[in-house]
Backbone as JSON Lines, residues from 0, in Angstrom:
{"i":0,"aa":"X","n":[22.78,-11.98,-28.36],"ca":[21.44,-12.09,-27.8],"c":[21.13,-10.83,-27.01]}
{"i":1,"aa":"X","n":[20.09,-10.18,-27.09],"ca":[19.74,-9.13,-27.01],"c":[18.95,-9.44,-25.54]}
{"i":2,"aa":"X","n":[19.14,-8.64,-24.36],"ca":[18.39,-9.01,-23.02],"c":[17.15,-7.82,-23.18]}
{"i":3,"aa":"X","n":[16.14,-8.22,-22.8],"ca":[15.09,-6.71,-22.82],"c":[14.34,-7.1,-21.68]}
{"i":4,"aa":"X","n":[14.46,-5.76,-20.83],"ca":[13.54,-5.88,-19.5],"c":[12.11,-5.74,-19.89]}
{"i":5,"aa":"X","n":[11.04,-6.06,-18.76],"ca":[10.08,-5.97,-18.93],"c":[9.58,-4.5,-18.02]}
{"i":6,"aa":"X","n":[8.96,-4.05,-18.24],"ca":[8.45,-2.55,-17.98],"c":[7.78,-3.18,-16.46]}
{"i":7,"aa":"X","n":[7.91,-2.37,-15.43],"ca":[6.96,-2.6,-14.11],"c":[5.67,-2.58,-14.26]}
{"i":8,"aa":"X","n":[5.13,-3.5,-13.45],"ca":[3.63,-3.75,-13.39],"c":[2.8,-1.88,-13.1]}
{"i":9,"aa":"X","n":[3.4,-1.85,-11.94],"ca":[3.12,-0.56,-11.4],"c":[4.65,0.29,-11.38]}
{"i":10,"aa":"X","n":[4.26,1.04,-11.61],"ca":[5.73,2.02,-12.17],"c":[5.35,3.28,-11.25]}
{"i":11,"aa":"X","n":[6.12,3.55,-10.25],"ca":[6.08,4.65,-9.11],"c":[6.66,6.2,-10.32]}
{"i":12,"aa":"X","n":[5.94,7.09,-9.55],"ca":[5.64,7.89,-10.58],"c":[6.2,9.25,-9.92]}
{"i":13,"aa":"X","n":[7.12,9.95,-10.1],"ca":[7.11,10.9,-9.05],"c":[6.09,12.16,-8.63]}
{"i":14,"aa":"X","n":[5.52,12.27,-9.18],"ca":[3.95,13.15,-9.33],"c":[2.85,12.78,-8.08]}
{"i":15,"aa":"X","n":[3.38,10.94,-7.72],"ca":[2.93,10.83,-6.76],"c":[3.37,10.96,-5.03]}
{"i":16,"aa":"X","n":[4.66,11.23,-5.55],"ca":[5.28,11.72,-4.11],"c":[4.33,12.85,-3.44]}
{"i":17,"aa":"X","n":[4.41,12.54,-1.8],"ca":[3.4,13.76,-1.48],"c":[4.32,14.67,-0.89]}
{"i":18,"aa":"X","n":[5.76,14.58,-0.23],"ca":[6.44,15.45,-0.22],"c":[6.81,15.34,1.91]}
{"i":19,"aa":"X","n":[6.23,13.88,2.02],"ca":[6.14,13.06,3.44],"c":[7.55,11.97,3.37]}
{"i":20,"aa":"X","n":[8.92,12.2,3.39],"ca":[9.6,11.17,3.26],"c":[9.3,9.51,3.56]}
{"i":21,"aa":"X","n":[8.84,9.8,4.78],"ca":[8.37,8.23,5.5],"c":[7.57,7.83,4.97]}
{"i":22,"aa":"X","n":[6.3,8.79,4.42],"ca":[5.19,8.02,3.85],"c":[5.14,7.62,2.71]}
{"i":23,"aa":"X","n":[6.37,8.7,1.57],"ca":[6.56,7.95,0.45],"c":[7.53,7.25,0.61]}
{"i":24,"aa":"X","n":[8.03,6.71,0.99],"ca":[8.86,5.41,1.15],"c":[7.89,4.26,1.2]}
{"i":25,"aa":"X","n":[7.39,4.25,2.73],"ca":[6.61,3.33,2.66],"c":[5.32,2.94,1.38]}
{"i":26,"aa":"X","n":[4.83,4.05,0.6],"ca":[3.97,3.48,-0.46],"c":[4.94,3.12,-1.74]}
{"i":27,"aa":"X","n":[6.48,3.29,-1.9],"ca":[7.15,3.03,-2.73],"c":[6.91,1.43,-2.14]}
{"i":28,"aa":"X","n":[7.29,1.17,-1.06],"ca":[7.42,-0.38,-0.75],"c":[6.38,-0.99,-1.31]}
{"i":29,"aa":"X","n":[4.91,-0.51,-1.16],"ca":[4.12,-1.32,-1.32],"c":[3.87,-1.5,-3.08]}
{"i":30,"aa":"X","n":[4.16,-0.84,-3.76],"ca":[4.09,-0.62,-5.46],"c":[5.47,-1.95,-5.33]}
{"i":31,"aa":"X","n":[6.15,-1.92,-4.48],"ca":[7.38,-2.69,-4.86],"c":[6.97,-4.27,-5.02]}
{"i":32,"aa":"X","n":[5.69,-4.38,-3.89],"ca":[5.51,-5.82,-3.18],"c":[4.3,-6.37,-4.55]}
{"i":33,"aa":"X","n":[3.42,-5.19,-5.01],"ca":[3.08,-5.66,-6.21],"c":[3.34,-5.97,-7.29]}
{"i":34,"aa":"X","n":[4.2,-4.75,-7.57],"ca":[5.4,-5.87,-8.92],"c":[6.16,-7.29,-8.63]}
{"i":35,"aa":"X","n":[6.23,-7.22,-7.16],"ca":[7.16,-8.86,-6.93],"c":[5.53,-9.87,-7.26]}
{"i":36,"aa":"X","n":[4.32,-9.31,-6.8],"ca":[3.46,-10.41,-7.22],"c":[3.46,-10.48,-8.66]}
{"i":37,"aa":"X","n":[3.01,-9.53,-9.12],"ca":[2.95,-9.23,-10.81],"c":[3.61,-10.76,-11.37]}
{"i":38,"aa":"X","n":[4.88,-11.05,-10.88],"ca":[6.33,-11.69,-11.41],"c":[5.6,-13.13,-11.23]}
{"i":39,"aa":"X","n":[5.22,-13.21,-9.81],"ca":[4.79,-14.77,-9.9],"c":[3.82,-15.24,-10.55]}
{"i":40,"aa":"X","n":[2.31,-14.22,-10.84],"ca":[1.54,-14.34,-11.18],"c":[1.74,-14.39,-13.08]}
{"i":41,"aa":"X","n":[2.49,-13.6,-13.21],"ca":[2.74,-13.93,-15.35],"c":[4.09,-14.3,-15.44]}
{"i":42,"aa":"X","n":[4.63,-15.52,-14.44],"ca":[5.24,-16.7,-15.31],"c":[4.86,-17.66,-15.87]}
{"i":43,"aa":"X","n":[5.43,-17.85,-17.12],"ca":[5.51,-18.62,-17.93],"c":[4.95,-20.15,-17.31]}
{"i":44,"aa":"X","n":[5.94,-20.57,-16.23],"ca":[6.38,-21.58,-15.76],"c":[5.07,-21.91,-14.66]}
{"i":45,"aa":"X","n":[4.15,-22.5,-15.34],"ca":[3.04,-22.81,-14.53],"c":[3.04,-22.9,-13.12]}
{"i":46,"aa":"X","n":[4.43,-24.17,-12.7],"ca":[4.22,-24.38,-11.47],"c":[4.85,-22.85,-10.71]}
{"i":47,"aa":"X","n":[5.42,-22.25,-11.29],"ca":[5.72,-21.01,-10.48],"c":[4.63,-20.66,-10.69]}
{"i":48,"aa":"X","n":[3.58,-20.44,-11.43],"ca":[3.06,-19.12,-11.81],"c":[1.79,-19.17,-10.41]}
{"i":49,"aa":"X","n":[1.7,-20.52,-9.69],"ca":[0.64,-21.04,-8.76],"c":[0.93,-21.18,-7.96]}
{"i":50,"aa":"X","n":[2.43,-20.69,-7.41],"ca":[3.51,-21.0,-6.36],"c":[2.12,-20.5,-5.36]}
{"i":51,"aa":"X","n":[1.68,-20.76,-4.25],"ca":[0.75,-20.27,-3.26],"c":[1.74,-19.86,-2.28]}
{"i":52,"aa":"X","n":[2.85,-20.47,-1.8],"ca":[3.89,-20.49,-0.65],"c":[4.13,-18.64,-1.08]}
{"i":53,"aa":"X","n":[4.47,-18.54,-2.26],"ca":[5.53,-17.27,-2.47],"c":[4.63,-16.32,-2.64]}
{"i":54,"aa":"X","n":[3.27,-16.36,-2.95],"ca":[2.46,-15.34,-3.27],"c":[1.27,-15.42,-2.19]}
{"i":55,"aa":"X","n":[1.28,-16.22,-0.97],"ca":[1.03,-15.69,0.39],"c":[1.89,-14.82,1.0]}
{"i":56,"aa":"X","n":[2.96,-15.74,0.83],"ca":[3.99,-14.72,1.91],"c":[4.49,-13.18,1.25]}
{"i":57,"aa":"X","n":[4.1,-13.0,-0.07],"ca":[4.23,-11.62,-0.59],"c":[2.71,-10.88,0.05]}
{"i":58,"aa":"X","n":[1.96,-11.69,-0.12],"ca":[0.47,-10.98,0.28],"c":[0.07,-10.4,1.46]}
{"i":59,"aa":"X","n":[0.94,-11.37,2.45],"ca":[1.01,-11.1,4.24],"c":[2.3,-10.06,4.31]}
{"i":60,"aa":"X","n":[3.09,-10.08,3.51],"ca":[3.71,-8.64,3.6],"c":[3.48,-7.72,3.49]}
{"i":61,"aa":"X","n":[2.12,-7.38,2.33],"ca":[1.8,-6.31,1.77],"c":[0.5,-6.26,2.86]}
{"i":62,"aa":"X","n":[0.02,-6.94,3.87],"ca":[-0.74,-6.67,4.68],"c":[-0.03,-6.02,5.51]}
{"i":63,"aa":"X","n":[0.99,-6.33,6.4],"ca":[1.82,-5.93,7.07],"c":[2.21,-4.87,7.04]}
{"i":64,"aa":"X","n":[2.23,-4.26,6.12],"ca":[3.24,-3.14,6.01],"c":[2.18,-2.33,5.75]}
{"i":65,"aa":"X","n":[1.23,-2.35,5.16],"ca":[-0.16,-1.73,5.04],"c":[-0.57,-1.31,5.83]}
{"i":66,"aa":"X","n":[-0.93,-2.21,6.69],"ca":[-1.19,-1.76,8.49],"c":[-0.26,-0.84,8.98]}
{"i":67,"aa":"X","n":[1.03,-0.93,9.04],"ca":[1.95,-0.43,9.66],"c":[1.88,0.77,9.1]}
{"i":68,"aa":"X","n":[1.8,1.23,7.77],"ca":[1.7,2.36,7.1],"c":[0.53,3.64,7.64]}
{"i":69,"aa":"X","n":[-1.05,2.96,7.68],"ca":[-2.24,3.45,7.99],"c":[-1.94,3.76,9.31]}
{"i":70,"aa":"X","n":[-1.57,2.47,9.98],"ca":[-0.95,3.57,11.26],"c":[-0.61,4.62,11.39]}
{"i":71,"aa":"X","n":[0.82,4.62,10.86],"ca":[1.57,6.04,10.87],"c":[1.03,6.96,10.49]}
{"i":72,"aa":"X","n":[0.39,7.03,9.75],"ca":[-0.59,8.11,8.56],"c":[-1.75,8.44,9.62]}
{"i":73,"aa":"X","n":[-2.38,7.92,9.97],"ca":[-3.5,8.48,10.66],"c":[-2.55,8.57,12.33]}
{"i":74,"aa":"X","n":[-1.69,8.17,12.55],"ca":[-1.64,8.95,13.91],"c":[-0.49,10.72,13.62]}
{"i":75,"aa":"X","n":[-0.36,10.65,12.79],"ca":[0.57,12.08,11.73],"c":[-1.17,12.62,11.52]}
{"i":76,"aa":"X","n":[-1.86,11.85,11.07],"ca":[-2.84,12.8,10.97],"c":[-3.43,13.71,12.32]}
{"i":77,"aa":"X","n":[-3.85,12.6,13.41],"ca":[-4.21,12.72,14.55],"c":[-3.71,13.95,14.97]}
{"i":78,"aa":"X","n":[-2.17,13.71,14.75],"ca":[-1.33,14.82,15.61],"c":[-1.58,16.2,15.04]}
{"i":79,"aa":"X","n":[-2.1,15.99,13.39],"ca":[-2.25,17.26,12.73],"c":[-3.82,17.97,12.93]}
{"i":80,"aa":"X","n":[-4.57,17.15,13.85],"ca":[-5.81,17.55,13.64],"c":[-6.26,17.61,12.38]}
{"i":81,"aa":"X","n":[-6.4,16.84,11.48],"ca":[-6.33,16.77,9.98],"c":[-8.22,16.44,10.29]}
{"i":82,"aa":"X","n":[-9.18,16.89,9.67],"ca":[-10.29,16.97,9.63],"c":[-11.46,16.25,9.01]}
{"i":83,"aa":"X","n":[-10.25,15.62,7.99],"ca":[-11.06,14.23,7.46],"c":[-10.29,12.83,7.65]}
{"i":84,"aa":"X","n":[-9.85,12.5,9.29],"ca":[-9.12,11.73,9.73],"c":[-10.47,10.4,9.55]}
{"i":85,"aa":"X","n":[-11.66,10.85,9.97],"ca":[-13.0,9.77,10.04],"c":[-12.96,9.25,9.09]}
{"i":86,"aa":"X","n":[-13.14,9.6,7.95],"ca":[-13.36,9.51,6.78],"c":[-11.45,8.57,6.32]}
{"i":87,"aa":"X","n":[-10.65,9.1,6.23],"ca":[-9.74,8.54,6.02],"c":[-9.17,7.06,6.61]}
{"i":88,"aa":"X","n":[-10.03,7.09,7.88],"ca":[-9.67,5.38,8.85],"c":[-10.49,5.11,8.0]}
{"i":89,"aa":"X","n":[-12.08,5.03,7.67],"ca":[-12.66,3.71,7.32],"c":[-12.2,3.77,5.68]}
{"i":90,"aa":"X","n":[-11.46,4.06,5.11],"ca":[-11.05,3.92,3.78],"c":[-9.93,3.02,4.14]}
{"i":91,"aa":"X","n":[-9.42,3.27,5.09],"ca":[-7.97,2.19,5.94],"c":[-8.82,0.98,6.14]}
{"i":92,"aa":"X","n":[-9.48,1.38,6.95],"ca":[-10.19,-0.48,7.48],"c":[-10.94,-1.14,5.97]}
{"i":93,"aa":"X","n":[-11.15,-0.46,4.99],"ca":[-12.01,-1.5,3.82],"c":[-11.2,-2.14,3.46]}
{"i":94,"aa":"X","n":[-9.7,-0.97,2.78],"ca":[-8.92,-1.29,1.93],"c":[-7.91,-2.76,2.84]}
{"i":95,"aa":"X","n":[-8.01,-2.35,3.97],"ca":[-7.48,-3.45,4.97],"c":[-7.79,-4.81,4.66]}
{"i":96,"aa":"X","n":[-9.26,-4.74,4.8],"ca":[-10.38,-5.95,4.94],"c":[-10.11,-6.63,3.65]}
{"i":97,"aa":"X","n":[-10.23,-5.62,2.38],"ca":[-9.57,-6.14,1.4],"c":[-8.47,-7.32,0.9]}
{"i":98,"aa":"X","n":[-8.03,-6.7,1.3],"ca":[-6.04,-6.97,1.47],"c":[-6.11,-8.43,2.43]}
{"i":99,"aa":"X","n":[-7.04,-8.6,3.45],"ca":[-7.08,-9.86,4.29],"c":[-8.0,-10.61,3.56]}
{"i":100,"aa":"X","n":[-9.02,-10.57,2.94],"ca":[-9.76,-11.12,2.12],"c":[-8.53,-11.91,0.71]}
{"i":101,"aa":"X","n":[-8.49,-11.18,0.43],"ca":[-7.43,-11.63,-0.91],"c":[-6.69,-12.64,-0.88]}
{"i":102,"aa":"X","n":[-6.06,-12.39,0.8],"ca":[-5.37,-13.32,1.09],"c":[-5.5,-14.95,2.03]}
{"i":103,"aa":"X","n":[-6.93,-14.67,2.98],"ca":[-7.78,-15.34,2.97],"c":[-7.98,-16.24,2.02]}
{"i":104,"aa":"X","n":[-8.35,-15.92,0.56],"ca":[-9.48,-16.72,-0.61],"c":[-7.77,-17.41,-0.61]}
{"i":105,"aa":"X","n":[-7.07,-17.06,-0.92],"ca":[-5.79,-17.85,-1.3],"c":[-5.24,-19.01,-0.29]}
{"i":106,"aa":"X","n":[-5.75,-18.67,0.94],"ca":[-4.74,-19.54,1.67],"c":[-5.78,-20.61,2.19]}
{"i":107,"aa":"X","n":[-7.07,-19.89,2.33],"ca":[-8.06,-21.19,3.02],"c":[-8.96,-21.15,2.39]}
{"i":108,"aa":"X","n":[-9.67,-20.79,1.12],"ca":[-10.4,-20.85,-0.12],"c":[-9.76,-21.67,-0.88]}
{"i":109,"aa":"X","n":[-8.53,-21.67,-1.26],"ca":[-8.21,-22.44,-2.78],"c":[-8.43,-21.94,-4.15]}
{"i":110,"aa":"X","n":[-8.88,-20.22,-3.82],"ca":[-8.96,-19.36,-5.01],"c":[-7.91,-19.0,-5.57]}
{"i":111,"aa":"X","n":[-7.41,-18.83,-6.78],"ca":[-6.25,-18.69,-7.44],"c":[-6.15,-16.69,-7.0]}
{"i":112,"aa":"X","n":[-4.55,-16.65,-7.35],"ca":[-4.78,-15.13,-7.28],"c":[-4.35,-15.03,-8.78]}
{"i":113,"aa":"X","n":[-5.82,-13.9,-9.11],"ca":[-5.86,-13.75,-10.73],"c":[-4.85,-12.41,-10.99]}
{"i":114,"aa":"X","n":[-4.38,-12.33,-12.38],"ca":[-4.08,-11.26,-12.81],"c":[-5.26,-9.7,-12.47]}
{"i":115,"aa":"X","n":[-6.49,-10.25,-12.63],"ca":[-7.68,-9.5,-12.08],"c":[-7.48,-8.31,-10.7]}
{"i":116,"aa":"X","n":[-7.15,-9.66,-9.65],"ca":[-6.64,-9.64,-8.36],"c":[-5.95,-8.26,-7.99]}
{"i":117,"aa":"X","n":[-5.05,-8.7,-8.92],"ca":[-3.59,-7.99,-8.82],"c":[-4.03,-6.43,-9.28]}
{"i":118,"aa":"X","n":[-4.93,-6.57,-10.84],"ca":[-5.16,-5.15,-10.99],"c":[-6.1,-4.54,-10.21]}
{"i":119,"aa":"X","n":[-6.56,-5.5,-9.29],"ca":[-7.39,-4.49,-8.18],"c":[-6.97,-3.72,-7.27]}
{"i":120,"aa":"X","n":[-5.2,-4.57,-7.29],"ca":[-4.43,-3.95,-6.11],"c":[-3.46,-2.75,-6.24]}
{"i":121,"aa":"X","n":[-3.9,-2.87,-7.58],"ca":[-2.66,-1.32,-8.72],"c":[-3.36,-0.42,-8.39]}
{"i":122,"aa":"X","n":[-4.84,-0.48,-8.79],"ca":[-5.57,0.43,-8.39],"c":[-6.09,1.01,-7.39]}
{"i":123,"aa":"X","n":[-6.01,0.25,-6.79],"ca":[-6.16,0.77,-5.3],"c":[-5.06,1.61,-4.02]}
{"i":124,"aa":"X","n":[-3.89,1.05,-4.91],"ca":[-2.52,1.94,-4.57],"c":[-2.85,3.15,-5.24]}
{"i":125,"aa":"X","n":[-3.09,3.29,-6.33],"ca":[-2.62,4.69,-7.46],"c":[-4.02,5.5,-6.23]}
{"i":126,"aa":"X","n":[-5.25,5.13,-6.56],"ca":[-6.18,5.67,-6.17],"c":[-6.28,6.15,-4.25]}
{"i":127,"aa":"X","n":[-5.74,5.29,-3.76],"ca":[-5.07,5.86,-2.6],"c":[-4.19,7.41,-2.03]}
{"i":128,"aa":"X","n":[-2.88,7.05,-2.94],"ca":[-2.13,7.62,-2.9],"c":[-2.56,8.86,-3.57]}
{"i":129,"aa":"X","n":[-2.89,8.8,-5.07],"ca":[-3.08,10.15,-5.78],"c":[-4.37,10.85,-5.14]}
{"i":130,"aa":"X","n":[-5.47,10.14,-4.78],"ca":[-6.28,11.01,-4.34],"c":[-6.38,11.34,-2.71]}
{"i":131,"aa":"X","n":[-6.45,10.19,-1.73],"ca":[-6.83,10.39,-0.42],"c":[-6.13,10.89,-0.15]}
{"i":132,"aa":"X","n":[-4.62,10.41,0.06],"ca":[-3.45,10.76,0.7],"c":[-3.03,11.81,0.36]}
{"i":133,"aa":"X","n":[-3.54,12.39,-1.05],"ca":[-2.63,13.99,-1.55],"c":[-3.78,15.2,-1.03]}
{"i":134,"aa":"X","n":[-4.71,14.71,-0.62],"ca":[-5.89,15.55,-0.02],"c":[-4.9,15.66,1.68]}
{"i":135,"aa":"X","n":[-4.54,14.9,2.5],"ca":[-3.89,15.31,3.31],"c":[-2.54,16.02,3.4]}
{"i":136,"aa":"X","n":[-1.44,15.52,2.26],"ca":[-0.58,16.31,1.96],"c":[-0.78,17.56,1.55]}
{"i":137,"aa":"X","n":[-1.61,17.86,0.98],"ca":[-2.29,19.31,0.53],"c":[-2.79,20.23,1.83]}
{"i":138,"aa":"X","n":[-3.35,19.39,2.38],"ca":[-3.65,19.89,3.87],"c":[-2.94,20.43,4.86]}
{"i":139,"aa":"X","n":[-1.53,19.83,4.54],"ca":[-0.58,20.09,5.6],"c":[0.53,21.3,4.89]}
{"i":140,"aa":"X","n":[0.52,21.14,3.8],"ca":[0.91,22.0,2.91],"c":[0.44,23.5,3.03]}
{"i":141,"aa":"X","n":[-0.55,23.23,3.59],"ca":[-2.12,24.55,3.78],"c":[-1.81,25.1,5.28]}
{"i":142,"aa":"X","n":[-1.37,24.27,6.17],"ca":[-1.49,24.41,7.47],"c":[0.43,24.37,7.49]}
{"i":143,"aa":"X","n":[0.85,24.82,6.27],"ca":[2.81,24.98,6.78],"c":[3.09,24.65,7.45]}
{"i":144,"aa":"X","n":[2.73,23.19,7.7],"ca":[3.66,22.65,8.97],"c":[4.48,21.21,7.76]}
{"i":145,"aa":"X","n":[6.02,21.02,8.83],"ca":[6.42,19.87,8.03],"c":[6.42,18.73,8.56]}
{"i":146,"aa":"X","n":[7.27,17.55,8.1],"ca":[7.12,16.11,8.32],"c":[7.74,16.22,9.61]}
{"i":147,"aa":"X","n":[8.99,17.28,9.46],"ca":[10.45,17.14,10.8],"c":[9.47,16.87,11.9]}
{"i":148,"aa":"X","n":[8.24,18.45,11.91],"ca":[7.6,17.88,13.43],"c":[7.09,16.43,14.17]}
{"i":149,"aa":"X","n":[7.17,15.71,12.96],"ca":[7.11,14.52,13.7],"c":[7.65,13.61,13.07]}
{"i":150,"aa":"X","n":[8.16,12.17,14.06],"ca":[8.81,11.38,13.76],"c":[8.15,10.21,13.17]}
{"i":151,"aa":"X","n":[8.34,10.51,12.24],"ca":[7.54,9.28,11.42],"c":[7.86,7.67,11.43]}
{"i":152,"aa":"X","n":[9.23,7.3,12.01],"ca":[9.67,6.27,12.63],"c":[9.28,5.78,13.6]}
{"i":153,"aa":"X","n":[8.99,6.74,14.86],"ca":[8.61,6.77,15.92],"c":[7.27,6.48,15.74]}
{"i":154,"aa":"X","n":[6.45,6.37,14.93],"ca":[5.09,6.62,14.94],"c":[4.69,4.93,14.51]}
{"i":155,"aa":"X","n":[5.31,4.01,13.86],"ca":[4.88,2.75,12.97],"c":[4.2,1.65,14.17]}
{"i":156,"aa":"X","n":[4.71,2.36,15.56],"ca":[3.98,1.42,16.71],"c":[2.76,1.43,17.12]}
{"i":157,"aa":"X","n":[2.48,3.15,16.84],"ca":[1.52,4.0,17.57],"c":[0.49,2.59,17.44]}
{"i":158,"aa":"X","n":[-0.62,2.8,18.49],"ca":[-1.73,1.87,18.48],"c":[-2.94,2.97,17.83]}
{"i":159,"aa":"X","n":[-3.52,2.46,16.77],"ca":[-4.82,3.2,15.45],"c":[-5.74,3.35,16.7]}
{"i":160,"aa":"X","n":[-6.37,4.27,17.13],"ca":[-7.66,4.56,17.85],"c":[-8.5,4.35,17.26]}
{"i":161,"aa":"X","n":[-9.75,3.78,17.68],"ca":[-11.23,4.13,16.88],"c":[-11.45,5.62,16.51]}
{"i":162,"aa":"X","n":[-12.32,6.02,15.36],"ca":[-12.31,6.95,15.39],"c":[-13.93,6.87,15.29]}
C-alpha cells in the first residue's frame, strides 16, 4: 500500500522570506495555523470536518499570534522611522477585524467556516507578506540597518500606539 501525502494548503515559499528572522518565523507560524485549518475543514469525516471546538481554538490562535506579530512589526517599524508605518497599522487593524470577524460568525453566528473562508485567509497571508511587509524589508534594506539592532523578542509585548 502505497502512502501519498497531500501537498500543503499554503506552502511557505522561500522568496517570501524578508530576511527579518523573527518576523519570518512568526509568518511561517501563521501559514502553519492555516494548513492545520485547511485539515479540519476537507475531512472526509463530516463530524470532524464541523468540529467548531478545534477550528475556534485554531482561529483564536491565529488571532493571537497575529496581534502579537503586528505588534512587533510596527513597533521595529516605529523604531525604524519607517514612513509608511500609518498606512501599514490600518492594514493591521482591517486584517485584524477580519480575523475577529471570522471567528466571531463561527462561535456566536453559527456560520460554518467555508473552504471560501479559508481561501480568504491564504490570501491575505501571501498578499501581506509578499507585498506590504517586503515594501518594509526593502526599506530597511535601503536604510542598511539590520534585525540585530533590535530585539525582536523583546518587542512581542511592546503596547501598538495609535498612529
Amino acid at each position: 500500500m502505497e502512502i501519498t501525502m497531500k501537498k500543503p494548503f499554503l506552502l511557505w515559499r522561500d522568496d517570501w522570506r524578508l530576511g527579518l528572522e523573527g518576523l519570518d518565523e512568526q509568518h511561517r507560524e501563521l501559514v502553519d495555523i492555516i494548513n492545520r485549518l485547511h485539515r479540519f475543514v476537507t475531512r472526509e469525516d463530516t463530524r470532524h470536518n464541523r468540529d467548531r471546538n478545534q477550528i475556534c481554538q485554531q482561529l483564536s490562535t491565529l488571532v493571537d499570534i497575529a496581534r502579537r506579530h503586528f505588534k512587533a512589526e510596527e513597533a521595529l517599524m516605529r523604531a525604524k522611522d519607517y514612513p509608511r508605518l500609518a498606512e501599514h497599522h490600518r492594514e493591521h487593524v482591517m486584517l485584524l477585524a477580519e480575523l475577529q470577524e471570522f471567528l466571531r460568525d463561527i462561535e456566536t453566528e453559527n456560520k460554518p467556516f467555508t473552504l471560501a473562508t479559508l481561501t480568504a485567509l491564504k490570501h491575505w497571508q501571501i498578499d501581506h507578506v509578499v507585498y506590504s511587509d517586503r515594501l518594509f524589508a526593502d526599506f530597511l534594506k535601503r536604510q542598511s540597518q539590520s534585525e540585530d539592532e533590535v530585539d525582536l523578542d523583546d518587542m512581542t509585548d511592546v503596547q501598538v500606539q495609535p498612529v
